[in-house]
C-alpha positions in Angstrom: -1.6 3.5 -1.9 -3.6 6.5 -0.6 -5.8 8.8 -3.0 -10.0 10.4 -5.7 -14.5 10.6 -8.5 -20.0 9.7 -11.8 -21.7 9.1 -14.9 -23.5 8.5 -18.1 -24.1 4.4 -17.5 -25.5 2.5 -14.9 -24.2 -1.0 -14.2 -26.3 -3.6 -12.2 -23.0 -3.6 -10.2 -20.2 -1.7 -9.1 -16.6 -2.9 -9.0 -18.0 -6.7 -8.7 -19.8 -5.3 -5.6 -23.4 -4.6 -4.4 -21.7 -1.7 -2.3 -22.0 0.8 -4.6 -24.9 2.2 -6.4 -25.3 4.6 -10.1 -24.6 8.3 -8.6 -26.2 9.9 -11.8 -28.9 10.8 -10.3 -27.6 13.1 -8.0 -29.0 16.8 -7.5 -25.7 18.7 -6.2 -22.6 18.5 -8.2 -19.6 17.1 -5.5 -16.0 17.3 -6.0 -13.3 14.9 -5.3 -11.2 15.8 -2.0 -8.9 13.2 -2.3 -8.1 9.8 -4.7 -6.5 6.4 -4.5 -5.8 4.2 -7.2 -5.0 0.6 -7.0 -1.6 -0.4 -7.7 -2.2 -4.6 -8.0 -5.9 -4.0 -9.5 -8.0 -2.0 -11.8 -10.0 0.3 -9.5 -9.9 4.1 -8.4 -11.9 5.7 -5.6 -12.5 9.3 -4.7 -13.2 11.1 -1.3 -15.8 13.8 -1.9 -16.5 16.9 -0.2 -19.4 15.8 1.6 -17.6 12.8 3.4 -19.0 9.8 1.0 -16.9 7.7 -1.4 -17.2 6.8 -4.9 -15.8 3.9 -6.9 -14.6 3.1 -10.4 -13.3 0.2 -12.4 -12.9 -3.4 -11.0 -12.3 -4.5 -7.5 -14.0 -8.1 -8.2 -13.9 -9.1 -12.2 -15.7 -9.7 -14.4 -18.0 -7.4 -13.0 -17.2 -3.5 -13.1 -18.4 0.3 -13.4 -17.0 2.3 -15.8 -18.2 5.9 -13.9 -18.0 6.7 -10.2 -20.4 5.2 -8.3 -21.1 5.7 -4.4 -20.1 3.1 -1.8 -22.6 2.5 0.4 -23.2 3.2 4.1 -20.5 5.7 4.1 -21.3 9.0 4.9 -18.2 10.6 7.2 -15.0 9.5 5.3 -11.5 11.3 6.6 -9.3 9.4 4.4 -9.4 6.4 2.1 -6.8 3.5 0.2 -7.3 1.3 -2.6 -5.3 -1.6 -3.4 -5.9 -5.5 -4.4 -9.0 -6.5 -4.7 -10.4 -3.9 -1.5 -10.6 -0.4 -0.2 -11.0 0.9 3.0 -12.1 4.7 4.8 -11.0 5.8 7.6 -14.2 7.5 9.5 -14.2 10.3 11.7 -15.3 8.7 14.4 -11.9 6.9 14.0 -13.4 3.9 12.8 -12.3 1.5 9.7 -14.4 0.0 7.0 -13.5 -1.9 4.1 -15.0 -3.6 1.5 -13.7 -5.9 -1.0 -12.6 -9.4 -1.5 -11.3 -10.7 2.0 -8.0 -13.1 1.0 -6.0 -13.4 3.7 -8.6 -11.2 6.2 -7.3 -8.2 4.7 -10.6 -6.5 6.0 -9.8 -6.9 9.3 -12.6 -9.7 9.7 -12.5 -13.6 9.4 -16.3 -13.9 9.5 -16.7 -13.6 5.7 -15.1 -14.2 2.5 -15.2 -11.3 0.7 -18.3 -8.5 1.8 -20.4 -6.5 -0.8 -20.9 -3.8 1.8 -18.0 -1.9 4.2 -17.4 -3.5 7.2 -15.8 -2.5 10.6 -12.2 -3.6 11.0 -11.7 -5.1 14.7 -10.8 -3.0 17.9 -10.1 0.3 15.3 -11.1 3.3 17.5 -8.9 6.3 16.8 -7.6 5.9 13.1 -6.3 9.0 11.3 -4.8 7.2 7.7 -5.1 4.0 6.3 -3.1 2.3 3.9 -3.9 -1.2 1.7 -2.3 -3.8 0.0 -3.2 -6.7 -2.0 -2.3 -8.6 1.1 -2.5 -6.6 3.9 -3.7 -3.4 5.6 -2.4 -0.8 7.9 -3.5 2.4 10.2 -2.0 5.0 11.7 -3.4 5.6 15.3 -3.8 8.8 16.9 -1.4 8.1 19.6 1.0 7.4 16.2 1.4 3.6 17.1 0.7 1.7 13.7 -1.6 -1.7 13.3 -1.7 -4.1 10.5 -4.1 -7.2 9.3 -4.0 -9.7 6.8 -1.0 -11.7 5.7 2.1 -11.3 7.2 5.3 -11.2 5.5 6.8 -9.7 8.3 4.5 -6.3 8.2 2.9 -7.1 11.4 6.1 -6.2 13.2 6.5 -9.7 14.1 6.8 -13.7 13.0 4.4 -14.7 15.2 1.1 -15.0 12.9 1.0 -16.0 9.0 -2.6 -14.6 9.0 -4.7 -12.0 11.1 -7.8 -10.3 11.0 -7.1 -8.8 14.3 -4.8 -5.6 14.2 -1.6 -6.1 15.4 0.3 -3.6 17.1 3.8 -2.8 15.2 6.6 -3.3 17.8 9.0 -0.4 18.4 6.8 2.5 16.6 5.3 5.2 18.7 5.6 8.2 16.3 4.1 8.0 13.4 2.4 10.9 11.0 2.0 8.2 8.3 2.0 4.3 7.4 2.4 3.3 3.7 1.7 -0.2 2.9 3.5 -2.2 -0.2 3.3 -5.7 -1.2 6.1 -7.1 1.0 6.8 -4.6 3.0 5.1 -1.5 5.3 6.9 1.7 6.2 5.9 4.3 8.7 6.6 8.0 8.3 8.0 9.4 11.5 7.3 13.2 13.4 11.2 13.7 12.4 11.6 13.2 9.4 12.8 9.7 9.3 10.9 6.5 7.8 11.0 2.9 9.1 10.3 -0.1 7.0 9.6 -4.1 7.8 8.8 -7.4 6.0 10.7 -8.8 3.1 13.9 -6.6 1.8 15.5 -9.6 -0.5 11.9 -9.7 -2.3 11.8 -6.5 -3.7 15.8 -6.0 -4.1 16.3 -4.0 -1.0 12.9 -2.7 -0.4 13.6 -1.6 3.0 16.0 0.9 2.1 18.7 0.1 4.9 21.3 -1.0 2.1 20.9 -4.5 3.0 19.0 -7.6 1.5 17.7 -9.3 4.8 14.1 -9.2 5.8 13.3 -7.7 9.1 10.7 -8.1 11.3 11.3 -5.1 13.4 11.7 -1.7 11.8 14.5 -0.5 10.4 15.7 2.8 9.3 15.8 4.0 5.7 19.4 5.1 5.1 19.9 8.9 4.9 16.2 10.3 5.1 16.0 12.6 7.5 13.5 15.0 6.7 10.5 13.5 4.6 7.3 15.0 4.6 5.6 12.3 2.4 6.0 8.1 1.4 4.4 6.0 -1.0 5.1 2.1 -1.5 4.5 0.8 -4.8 4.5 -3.2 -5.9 8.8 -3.3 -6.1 9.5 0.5 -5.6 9.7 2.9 -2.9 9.7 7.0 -2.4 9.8 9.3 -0.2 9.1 13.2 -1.0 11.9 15.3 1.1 11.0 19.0 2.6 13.3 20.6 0.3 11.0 19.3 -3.0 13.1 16.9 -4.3 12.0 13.0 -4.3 14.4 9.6 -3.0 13.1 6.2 -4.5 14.4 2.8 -3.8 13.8 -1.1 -4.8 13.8 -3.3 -7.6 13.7 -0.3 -10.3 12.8 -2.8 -13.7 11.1 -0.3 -15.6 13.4 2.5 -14.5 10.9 3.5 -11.7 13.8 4.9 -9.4 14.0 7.9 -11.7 17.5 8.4 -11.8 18.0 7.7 -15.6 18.9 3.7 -14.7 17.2 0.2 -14.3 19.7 -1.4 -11.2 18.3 -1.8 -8.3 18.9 0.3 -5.2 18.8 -0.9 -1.7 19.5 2.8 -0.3 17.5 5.8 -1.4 18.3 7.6 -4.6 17.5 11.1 -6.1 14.9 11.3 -8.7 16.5 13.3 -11.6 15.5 17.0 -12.2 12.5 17.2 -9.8 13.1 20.1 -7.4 10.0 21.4 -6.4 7.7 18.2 -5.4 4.7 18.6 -3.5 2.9 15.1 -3.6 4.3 11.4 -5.1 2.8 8.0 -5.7 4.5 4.7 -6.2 2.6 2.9 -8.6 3.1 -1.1 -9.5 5.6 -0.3 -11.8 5.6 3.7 -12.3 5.9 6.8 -9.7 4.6 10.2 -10.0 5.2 13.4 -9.0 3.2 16.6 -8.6 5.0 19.7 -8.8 4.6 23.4 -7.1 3.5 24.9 -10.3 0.4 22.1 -10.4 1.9 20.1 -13.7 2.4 15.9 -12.5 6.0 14.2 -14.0 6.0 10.3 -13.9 8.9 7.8 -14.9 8.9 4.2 -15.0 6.9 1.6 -17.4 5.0 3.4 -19.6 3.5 -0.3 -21.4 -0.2 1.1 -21.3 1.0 5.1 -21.5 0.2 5.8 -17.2 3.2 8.2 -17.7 0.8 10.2 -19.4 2.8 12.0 -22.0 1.0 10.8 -25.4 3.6 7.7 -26.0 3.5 4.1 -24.8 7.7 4.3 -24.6 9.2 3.4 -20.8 11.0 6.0 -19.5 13.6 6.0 -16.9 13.7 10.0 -16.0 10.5 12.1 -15.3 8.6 13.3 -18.0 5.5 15.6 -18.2 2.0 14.8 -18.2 0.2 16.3 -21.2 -1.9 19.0 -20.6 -2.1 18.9 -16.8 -1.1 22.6 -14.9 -3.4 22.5 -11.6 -3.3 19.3 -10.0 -2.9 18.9 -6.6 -2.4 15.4 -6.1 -1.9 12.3 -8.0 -2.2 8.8 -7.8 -0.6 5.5 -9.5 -2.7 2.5 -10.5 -1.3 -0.3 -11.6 -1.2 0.5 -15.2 -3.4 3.6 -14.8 -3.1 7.3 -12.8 -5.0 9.9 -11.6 -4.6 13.1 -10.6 -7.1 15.6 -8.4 -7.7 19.5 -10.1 -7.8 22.3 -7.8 -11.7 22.5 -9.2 -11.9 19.1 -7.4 -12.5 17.4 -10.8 -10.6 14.5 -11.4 -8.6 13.2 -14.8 -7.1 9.6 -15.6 -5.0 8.2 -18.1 -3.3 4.5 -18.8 -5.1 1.3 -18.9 -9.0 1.3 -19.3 -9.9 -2.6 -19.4 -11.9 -2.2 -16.5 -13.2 1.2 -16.9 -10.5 2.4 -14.3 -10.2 6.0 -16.2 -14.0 6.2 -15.5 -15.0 8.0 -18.6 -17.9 5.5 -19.4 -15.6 3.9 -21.5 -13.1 0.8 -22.0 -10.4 3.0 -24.4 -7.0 3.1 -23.4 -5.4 7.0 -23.4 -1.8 8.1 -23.1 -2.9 11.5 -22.1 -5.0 12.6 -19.2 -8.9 12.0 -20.0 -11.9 13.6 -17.7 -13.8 11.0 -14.9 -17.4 11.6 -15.2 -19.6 13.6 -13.2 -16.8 15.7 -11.4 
């Protein structure tokens, strides 16, 4: 999960953390560059403009912030993820740090249990994208080799280690452009067009996308993608946004997350139905989402706490529009939540609120796209 935004509260802490402190204060209005919601939590975090980070929800309950507030000791941030109960950012230096709770090492140190501050990951130098998930963590390298920590289900490439802290080096991928990490699995977008996936397939009803239910290991091609420009893993679904616009999903399609108008499972890729002009899509737990050319988002899939975004609380298992949403560059899907990024660099959220995850300053769920605070 790979994607972010302030206030009219302060909270003693932020996202169960001591990381993060009450941006309200602030004397320059920043806007969000980028934004990542959690997919197995309740937390969002944004990417500004001026290279820091800013956190909303819970990564740690009970404890939480309902507005943004800024993560601390990170000032040159390229690129961030959310998933679990941690984050990480990618620095420009090349450099990891994470923060969050630390089961199974997922921030890339065994030294502490779970770290109130961001913390380097081991023996990262040259990072250019990072990817988490509730039980592991991946980077792309410059060289486009991929590296993974945490617990491994087979997304370390190999059978060799049930837990790591230490990257390990994914055998048999050298050229990268992008990793996506999902629960059971990892999948690595390559320079032509093709994507690679490992771990558990049988898991997540063919999450692998190779039209078979054995786990693998080694990475194995996705059947019949040969020229995506974009991947997302969610908990038990898959995507991949194709150069021509139109979106392929695969997995365990419950809630009709597949997007082609059923709820059976797919172990090869599929068509999402009626979406032609894609520019960005996020796998969510159990919902995707879609931006389109003209800047309006369309999500499919369980709609339980309304994170399609449409003004009902009805699953849906074909695309339908986000209310009120015609300039959004980006978008990403939460576990029960999403948010999409305006070309104004302001940020809006709908779905579940519990935690404050739609970072309004408030704990009310919405079906239709609400404004995050201070952007």
């Amino acid at each position: 999960m790979n994607f972010l935004n302030i206030p009219a509260i302060s909270l003693i802490y932020c996202l169960g953390l001591t990381a993060c402190s009450d941006s309200s204060s602030s004397k320059a209005k920043l806007v969000a560059k980028s934004i990542a919601a959690d997919n197995m939590g309740n937390h969002v975090c944004a990417l500004l403009s001026d290279g820091t980070v800013q956190c909303w929800g819970s990564i740690l309950p009970p404890t939480r912030s309902l507005v943004p507030a800024t993560v601390s000791n990170i000032s040159n941030a390229i690129a961030i993820a959310s998933n679990g109960v941690h984050s990480c950012a990618v620095l420009s230096s090349g450099t990891v740090r994470c923060w969050g709770g630390n089961a199974d090492d997922v921030l890339g140190s065994s030294s502490v249990a779970d770290s109130s501050v961001p913390i380097a990951v081991t023996g990262i130098t040259n990072a250019t994208a990072v990817s988490t998930s509730l039980s592991h963590t991946c980077v792309r390298l410059g060289a486009g080799t991929v590296q993974c920590w945490g617990r491994n289900y087979d997304q370390f490439g190999d059978t060799t280690t049930l837990f790591g802290s230490v990257p390990v080096t994914v055998s048999g991928i050298t050229h990268a452009v992008d990793v996506a990490a999902g629960e059971y699995s990892a999948c690595a977008l390559l320079n032509d067009g093709t994507v690679q996936c490992w771990g558990r397939n049988g898991d997540i009803y063919g999450g692998l996308g190779n039209g078979s239910a054995a786990d693998s290991a080694s990475p194995v091609t996705v059947s019949g993608i040969t020229n995506a420009s974009t991947i997302s893993l969610g908990l038990t679904d898959s995507c991949a946004l194709l150069s021509d616009g139109t979106v392929q999903c695969w997995g365990k399609n419950e809630f009709g997350g597949l997007g082609n108008g059923s709820t059976m499972y797919a172990s090869v890729p599929l068509t999402v139905s009626g979406i032609t002009n894609a520019v960005s899509v996020s796998a969510g737990s159990e919902h995707t989402c879609a931006v389109l050319s003209s800047g309006s988002i369309q999500c499919w899939g369980n709609n339980a706490s309304g994170q399609l975004g449409n003004g009902t609380t009805t699953d849906s298992s074909v695309p339908v529009a986000v209310s009120g949403i015609t300039n959004s560059v980006a978008v990403t899907a939460g576990r029960a939540n999403t948010c999409a990024l305006l070309r104004s660099g302001s940020v809006q959220c709908w779905g579940n609120n519990a935690d404050g995850e739609l970072g309004d300053g408030t704990t009310t769920i919405s079906s239709v796209p609400v404004t995050v605070s201070g952007f």
